[in-house]
C-alpha positions as CSV (number, residue, x, y, z in Angstrom):
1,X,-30.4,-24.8,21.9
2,X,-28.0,-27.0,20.1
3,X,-27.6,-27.9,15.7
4,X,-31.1,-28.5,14.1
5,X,-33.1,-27.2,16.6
6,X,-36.3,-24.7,15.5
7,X,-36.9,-21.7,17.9
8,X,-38.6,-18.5,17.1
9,X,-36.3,-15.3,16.4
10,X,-36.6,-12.6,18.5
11,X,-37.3,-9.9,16.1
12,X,-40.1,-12.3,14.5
13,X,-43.4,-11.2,16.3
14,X,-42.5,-7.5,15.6
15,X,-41.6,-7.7,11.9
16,X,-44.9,-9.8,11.7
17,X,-47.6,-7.7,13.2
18,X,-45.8,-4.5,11.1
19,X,-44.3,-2.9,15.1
20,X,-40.9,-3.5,13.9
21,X,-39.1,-0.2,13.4
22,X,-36.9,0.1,9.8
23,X,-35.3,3.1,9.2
24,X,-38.2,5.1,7.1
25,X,-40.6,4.3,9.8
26,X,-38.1,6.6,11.9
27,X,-39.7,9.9,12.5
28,X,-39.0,13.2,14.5
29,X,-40.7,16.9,14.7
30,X,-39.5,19.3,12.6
31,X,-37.6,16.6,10.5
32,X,-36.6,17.8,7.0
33,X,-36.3,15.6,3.9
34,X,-33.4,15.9,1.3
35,X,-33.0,14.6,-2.4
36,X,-30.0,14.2,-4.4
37,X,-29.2,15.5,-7.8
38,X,-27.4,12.8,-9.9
39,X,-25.2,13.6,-13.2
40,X,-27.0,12.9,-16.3
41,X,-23.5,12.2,-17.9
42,X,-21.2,9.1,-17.5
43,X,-18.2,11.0,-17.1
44,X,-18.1,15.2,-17.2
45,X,-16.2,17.8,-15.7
46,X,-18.0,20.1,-13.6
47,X,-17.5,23.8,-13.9
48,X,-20.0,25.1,-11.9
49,X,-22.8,24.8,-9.0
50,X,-25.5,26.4,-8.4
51,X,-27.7,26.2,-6.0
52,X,-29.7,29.4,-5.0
53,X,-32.2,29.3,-7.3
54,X,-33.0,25.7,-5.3
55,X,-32.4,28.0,-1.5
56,X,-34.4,29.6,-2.4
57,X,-37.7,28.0,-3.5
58,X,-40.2,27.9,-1.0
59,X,-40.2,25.1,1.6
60,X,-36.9,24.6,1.3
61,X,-34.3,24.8,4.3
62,X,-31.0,24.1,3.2
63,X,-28.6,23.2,0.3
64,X,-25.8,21.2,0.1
65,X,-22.4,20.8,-2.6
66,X,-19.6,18.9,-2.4
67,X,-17.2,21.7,-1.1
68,X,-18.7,20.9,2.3
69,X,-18.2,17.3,2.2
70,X,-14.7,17.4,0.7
71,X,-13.1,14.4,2.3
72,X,-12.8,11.1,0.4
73,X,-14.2,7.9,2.1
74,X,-14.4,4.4,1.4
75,X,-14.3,0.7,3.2
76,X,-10.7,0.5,2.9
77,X,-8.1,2.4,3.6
78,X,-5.7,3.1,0.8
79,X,-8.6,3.2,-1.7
80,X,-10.6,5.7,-0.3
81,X,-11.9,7.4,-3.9
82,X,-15.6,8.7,-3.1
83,X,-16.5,11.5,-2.1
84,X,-20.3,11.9,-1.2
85,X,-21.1,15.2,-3.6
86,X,-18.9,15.4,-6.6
87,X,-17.0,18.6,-6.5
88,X,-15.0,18.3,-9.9
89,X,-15.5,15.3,-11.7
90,X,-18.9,13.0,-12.4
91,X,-17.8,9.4,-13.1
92,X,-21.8,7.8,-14.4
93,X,-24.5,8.2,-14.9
94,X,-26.1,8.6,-11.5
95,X,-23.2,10.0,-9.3
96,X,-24.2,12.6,-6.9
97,X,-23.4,16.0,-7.5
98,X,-25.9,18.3,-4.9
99,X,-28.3,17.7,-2.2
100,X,-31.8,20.2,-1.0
101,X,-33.0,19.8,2.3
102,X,-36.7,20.7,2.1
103,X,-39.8,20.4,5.2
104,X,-41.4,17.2,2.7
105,X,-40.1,15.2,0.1
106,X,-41.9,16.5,-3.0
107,X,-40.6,20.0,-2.4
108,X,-36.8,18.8,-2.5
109,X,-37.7,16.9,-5.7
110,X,-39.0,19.9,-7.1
111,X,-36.0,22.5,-5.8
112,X,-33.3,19.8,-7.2
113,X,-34.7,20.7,-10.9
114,X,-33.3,24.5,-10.2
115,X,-29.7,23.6,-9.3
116,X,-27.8,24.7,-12.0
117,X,-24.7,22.3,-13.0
118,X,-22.7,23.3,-15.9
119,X,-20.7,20.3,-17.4
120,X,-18.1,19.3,-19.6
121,X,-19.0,16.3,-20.6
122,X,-15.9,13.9,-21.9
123,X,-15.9,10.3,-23.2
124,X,-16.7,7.5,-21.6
125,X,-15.2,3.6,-20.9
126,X,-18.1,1.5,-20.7
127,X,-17.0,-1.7,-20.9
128,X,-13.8,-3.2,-18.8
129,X,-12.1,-4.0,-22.2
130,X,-12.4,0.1,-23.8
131,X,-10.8,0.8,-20.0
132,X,-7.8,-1.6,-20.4
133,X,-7.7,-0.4,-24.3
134,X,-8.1,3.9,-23.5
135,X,-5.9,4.4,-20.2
136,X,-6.0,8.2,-21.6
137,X,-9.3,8.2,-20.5
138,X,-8.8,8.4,-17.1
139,X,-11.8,7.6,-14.9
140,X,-10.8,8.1,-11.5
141,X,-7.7,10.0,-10.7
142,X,-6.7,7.3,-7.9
143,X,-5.7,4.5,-10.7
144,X,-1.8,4.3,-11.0
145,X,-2.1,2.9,-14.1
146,X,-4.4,3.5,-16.7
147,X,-8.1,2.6,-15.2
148,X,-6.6,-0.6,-13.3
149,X,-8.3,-0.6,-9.9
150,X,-6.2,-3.9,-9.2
151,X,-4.1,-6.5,-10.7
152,X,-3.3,-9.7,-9.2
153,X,-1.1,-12.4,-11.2
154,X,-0.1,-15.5,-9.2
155,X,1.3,-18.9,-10.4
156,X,1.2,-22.2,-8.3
157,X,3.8,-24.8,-9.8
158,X,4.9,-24.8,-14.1
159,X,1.2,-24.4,-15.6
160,X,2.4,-24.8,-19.0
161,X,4.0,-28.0,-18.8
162,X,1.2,-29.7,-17.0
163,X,-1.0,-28.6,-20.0
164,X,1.2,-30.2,-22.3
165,X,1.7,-33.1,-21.1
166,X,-2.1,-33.7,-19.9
167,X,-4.5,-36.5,-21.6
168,X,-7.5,-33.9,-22.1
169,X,-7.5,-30.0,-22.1
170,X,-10.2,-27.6,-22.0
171,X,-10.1,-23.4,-23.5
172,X,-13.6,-21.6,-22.8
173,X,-14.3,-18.1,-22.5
174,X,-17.1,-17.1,-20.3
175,X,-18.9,-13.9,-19.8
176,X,-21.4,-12.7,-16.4
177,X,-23.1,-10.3,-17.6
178,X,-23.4,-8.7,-13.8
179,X,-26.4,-8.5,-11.1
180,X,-27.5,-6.3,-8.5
181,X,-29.5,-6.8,-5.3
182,X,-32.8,-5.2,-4.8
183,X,-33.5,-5.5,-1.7
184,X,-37.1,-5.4,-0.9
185,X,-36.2,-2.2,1.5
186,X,-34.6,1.0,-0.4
187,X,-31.6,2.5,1.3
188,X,-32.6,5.0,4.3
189,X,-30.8,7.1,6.8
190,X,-32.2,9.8,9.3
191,X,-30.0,12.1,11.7
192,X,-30.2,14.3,14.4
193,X,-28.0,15.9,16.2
194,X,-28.4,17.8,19.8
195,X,-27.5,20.8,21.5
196,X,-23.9,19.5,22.8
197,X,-22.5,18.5,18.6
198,X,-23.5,14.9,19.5
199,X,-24.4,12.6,16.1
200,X,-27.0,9.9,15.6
201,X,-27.5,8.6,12.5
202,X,-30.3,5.2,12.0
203,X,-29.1,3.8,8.4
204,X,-30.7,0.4,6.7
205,X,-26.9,-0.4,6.9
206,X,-25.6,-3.8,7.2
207,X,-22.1,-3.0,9.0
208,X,-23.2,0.0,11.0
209,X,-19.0,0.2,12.2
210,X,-18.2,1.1,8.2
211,X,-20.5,3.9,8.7
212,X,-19.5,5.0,12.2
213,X,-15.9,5.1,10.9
214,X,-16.5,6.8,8.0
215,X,-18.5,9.9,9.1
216,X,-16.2,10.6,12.1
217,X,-13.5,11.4,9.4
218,X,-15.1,12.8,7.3
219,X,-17.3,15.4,8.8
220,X,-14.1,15.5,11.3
221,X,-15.8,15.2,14.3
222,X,-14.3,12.5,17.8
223,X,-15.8,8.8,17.1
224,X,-17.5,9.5,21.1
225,X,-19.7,12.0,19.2
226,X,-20.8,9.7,16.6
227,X,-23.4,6.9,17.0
228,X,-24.6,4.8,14.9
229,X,-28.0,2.7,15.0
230,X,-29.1,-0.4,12.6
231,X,-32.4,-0.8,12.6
232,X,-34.0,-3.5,11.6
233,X,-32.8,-4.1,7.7
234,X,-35.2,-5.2,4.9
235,X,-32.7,-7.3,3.0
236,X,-28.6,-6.3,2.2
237,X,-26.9,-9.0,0.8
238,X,-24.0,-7.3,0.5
239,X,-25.3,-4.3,-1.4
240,X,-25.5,-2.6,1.8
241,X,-22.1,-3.0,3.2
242,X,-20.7,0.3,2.3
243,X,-21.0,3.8,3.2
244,X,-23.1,6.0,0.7
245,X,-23.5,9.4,0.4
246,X,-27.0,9.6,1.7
247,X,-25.3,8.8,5.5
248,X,-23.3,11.5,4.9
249,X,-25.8,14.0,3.5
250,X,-28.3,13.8,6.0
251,X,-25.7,14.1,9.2
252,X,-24.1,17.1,7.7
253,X,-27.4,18.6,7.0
254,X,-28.6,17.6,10.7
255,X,-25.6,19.5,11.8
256,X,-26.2,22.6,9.7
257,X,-29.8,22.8,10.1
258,X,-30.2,21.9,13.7
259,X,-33.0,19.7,12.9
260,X,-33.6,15.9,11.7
261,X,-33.1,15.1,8.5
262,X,-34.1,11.9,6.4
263,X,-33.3,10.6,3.1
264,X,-34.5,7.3,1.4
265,X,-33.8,6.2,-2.0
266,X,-36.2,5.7,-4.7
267,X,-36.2,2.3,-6.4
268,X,-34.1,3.7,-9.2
269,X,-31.6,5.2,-6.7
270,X,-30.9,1.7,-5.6
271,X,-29.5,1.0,-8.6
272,X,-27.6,3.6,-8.6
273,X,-26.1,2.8,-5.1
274,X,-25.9,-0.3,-7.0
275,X,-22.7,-2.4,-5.7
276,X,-23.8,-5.4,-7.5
277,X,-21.8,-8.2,-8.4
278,X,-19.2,-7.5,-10.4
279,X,-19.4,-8.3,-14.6
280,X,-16.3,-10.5,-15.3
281,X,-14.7,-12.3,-18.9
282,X,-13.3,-15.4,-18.1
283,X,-10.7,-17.3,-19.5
284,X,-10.6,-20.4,-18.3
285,X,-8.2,-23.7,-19.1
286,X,-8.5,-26.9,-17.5
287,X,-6.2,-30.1,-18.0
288,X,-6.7,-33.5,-16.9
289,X,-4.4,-36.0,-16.6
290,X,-4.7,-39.8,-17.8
291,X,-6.5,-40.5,-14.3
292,X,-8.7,-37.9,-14.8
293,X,-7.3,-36.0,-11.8
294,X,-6.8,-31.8,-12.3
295,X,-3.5,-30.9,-13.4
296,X,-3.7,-27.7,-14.1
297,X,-5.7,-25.1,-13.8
298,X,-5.2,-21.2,-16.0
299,X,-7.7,-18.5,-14.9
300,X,-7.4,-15.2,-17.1
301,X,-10.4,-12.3,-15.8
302,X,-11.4,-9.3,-16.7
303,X,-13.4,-7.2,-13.8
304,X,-15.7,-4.5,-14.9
305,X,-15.7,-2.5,-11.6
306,X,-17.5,0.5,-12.1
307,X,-16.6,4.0,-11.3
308,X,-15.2,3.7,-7.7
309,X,-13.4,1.2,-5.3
310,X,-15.5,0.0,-2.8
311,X,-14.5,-3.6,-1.7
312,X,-12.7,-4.4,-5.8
313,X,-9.6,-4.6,-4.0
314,X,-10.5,-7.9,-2.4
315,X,-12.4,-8.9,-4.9
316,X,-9.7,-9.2,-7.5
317,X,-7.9,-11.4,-5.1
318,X,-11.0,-13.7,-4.4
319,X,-11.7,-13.8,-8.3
320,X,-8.2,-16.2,-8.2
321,X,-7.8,-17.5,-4.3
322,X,-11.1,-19.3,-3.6
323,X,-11.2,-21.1,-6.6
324,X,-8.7,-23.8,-5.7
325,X,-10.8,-26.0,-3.2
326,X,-13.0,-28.5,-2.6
327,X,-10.7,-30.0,-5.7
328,X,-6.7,-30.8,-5.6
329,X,-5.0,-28.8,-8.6
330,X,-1.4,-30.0,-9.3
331,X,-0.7,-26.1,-10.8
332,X,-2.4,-23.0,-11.0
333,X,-2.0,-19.5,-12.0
334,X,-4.4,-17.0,-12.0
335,X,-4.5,-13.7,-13.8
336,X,-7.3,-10.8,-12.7
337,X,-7.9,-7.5,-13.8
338,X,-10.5,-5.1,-12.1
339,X,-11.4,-2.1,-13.9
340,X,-12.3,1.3,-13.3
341,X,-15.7,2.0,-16.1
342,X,-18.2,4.7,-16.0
343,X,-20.9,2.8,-14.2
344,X,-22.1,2.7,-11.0
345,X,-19.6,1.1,-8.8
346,X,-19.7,-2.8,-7.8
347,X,-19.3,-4.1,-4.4
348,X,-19.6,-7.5,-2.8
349,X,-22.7,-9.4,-3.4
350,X,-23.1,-13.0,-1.8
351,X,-19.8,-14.4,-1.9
352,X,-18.5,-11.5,-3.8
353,X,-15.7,-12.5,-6.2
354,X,-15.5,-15.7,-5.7
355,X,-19.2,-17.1,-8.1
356,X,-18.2,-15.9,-11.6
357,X,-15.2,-17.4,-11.7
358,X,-16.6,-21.2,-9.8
359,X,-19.3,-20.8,-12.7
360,X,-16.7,-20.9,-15.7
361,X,-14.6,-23.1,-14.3
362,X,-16.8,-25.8,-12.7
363,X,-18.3,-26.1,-16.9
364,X,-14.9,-26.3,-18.4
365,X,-13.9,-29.4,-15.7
366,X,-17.7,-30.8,-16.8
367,X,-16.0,-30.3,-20.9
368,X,-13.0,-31.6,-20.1
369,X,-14.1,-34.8,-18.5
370,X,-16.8,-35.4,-21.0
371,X,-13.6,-35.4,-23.3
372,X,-12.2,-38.5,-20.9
373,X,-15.9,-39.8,-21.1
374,X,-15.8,-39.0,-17.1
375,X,-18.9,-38.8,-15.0
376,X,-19.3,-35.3,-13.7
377,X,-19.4,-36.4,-9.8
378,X,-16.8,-39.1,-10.5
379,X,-14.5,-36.5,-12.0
380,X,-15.4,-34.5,-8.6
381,X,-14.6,-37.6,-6.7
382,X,-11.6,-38.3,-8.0
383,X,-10.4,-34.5,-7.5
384,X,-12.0,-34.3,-4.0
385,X,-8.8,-32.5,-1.8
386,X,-9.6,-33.8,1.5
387,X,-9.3,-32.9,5.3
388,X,-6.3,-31.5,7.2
389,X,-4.5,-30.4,4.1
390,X,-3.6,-27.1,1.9
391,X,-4.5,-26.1,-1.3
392,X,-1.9,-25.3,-3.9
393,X,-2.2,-21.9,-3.2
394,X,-1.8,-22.3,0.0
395,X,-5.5,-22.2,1.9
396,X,-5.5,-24.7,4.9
397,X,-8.7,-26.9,5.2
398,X,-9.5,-28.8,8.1
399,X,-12.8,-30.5,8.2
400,X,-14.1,-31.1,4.5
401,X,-17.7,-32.6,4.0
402,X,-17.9,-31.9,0.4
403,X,-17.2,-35.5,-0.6
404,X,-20.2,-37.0,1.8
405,X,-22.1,-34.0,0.5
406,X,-21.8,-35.5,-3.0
407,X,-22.8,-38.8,-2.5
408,X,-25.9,-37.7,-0.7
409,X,-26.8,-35.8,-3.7
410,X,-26.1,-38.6,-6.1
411,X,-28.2,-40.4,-4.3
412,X,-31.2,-37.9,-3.4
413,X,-31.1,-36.5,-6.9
414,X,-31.5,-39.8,-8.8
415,X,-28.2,-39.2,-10.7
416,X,-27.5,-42.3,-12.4
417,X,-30.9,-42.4,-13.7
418,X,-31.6,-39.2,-14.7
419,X,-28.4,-37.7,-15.7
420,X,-28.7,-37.0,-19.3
421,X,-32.0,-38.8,-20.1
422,X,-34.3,-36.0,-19.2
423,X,-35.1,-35.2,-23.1
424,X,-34.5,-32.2,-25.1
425,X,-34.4,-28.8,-23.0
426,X,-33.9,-30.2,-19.6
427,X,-30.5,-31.4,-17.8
428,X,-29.1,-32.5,-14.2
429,X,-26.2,-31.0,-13.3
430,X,-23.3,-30.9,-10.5
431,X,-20.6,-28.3,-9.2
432,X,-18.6,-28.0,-6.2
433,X,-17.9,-24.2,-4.3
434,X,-15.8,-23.1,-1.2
435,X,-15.6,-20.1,0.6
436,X,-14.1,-18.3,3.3
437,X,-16.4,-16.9,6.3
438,X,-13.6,-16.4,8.5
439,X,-9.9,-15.9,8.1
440,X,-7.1,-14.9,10.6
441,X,-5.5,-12.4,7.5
442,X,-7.5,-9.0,7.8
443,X,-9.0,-9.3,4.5
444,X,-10.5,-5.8,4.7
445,X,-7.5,-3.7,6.3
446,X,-8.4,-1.4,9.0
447,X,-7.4,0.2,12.4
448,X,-10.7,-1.2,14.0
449,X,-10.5,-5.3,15.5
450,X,-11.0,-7.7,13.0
451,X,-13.4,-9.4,14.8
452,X,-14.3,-8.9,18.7
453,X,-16.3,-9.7,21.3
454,X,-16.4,-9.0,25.1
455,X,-18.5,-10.6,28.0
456,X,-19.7,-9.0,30.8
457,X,-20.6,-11.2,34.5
458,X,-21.7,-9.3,36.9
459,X,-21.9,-10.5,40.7
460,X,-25.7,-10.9,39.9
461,X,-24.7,-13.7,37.6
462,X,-26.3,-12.3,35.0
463,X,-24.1,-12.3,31.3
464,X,-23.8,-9.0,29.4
465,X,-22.8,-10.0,25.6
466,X,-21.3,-7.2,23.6
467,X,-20.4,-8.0,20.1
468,X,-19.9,-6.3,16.5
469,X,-22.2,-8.8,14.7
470,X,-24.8,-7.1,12.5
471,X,-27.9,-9.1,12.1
472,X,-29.5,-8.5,8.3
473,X,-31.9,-11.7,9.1
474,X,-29.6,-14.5,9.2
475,X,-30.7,-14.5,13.3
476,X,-27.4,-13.4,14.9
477,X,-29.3,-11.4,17.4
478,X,-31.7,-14.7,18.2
479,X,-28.4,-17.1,19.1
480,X,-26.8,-13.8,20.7
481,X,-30.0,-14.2,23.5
């Protein structure tokens, strides 16, 4: 098997003839099914839960509130803000506040409409501006200052002057209006738990470790008595990196009920989950100088991160950092801002942090070289940063095929004859993008390996390969055999 080479996957026949097993095909006797209740609010207080009304409505097994779950998870560390039923405090529309375990589905639907919630509602940020503009409305406790989930300000070299003195400059602002996943497969998790306290848990996750992590502390039980199965996934992109509360749910319930217990999200739940890409304003200024080579480069942006963490840490940081290759900047300084707002939380979706920003700035260097009457691949050319060098900021790149990349396309897309003469409506463009799928720096802090693998020879000769890589179709299980 070597580059370029077709070969079937080995999951292929399975999902094809409908024998492959995703987590909602998972069954078990006596297995229960749970629903959550979600806030109606954006942001309320909660005085009260009640649940008996719900306990007791025929069919159902088994109730569950936020006391009982009372430890705060999340993917890193030191911003651990969720908590998988809300005990005090709903944060949008959509957060989860109870949970009914029932013997089918449309009985737990039907029990969540007795819980009895009695809120407070108070005002809401909805937008990442109202948040930077009302820190008095506080939207999750955990923000040191005001609603800021992050701020990162870095400057590479004297920005200022190398806008002054530069032959063509270009100010935009930019808005992405945000996007979310929808995955063809809902999110799904089942437990069960045996006679002994051990834990299995199947979830449509796409890094089952993130989950095996999480519920050990949080229920409080020895990572030995936890396991974890991926099944196989029906599309994640990202969206189904995190922990969510259904994971949590159904393995306390499993542990309280003694019996199996599913839940899987309805469409609309999804978007709820939500951890989409993030909504940014961007500020953007480029400058060129008389050869038409990047000066400098100023990135202001404003994240609109929703109501909890998740991974808005990072991408704050990536917002700024992998916007400085395949092109040489002589200065740069970036600015970024992620928000806490009363909507469901973003995550990391396909290159999480790093698009919005690439977007805005790869049309300003079009405006600015159209200024210096500058092809758009020429002034990519020109700017091209090489092999075996740093960026300003600091980023080593070793090989580099962007440059033979572009003259393919040049070629292949019939540049010079089409650019520009397609007629009203219709256009040829170009851009340029980089991004990091592997760093030595642990980008997402934790007290699990980075990244490991260990092989296995026995004196049979034959090779046992056991490694952390979560296949979510890209055929990491096919090249693993």
């Amino acid at each position: 098997m070597s580059i370029g080479d077709r070969f079937p996957k080995v999951d292929g026949p399975a999902k094809a003839d409908g024998s492959g097993l995703y987590a909602d095909d998972i069954s078990f006797p006596r297995m229960l099914h749970a629903k959550i209740l979600r806030s109606p609010h954006a942001n309320a207080r909660i005085r009260s839960i009640d649940v008996s009304a719900a306990l007791a409505y025929p069919g159902v097994v088994s109730t569950l509130v936020g006391d009982e779950l009372p430890v705060k998870y999340g993917v890193i560390p030191w911003t651990q803000d969720e908590q998988a039923l809300a005990t005090d405090h709903v944060r949008f529309v959509g957060d989860e506040v109870a949970c009914v375990a029932a013997l089918d589905e449309r009985t737990a639907e039907e029990a969540l409409k007795l819980v009895r919630v009695d809120y407070e509602v108070l005002p809401a940020v909805l937008t990442p501006e109202d948040a930077l503009a009302h820190p008095e409305i506080k939207v999750n406790e955990r923000a040191k200052i005001g609603n800021i989930t992050k701020h990162v300000n870095l400057q590479f070299g004297d920005v200022d002057a190398a806008v002054a003195q530069a032959a063509a400059v270009t100010h935009e602002k930019y808005l992405y209006a945000g996007s979310t996943h929808v995955p063809i497969e809902p999110h799904c998790a089942v437990a069960r738990a045996d006679a002994d306290g051990n834990l299995t848990v199947w979830s449509s996750t796409q890094i089952p470790h993130y989950v095996h992590r999480e519920l050990s502390r949080v229920l409080g039980l020895p990572p030995a008595k936890v396991r974890v199965i991926q099944p196989l996934l029906g599309g994640a992109f990202g969206g189904k990196s995190d922990p969510f509360a259904l994971e949590f749910c159904v393995a306390k319930l499993a542990l309280k009920t003694g019996r199996p217990v599913k839940i899987l999200y309805t469409r609309e739940e999804v978007f709820y989950a939500h951890r989409g890409r993030h909504p940014m304003n961007m500020e953007v200024t480029v400058a060129l100088d008389r050869d038409g080579r990047i000066s400098a480069v100023d990135n202001k942006i404003l994240i609109d991160g929703g109501a909890y963490a998740s991974f808005g840490l990072v991408t704050a940081y990536y917002a700024g950092q992998l916007l400085t290759g395949p092109y040489r900047f002589g200065t740069y300084r970036f600015d970024s801002y992620r928000m806490y707002t009363n909507k469901p939380p973003c995550g990391p979706k396909r290159g999480h942090g790093s698009v919005q920003p690439r977007f805005a700035f790869e049309v300003a260097l079009d405006e600015a070289a159209e200024k210096m009457r500058i092809d758009p691949i020429e002034v990519r050319r020109r700017n091209f940063i090489g092999e075996q060098v740093e960026t300003v900021n600091g980023q080593r790149i070793t090989s580099n095929g962007f440059l033979k990349c572009l003259d393919l396309v040049e070629e292949a897309s019939g540049w010079r004859e089409r650019h520009g003469k397609l007629g009203p409506g219709r256009g040829l463009g170009v851009a340029g993008s980089m991004y990091i799928s592997g760093t030595a720096y642990p980008v997402y802090p934790n007290e699990m390996p980075q990244s490991g693998i260990l092989v296995k020879l026995d004196r049979s000769g034959r090779v046992t390969v056991f490694s952390g890589a979560s296949d979510i179709g890209q055929g990491v299980n096919t090249l693993l055999c």
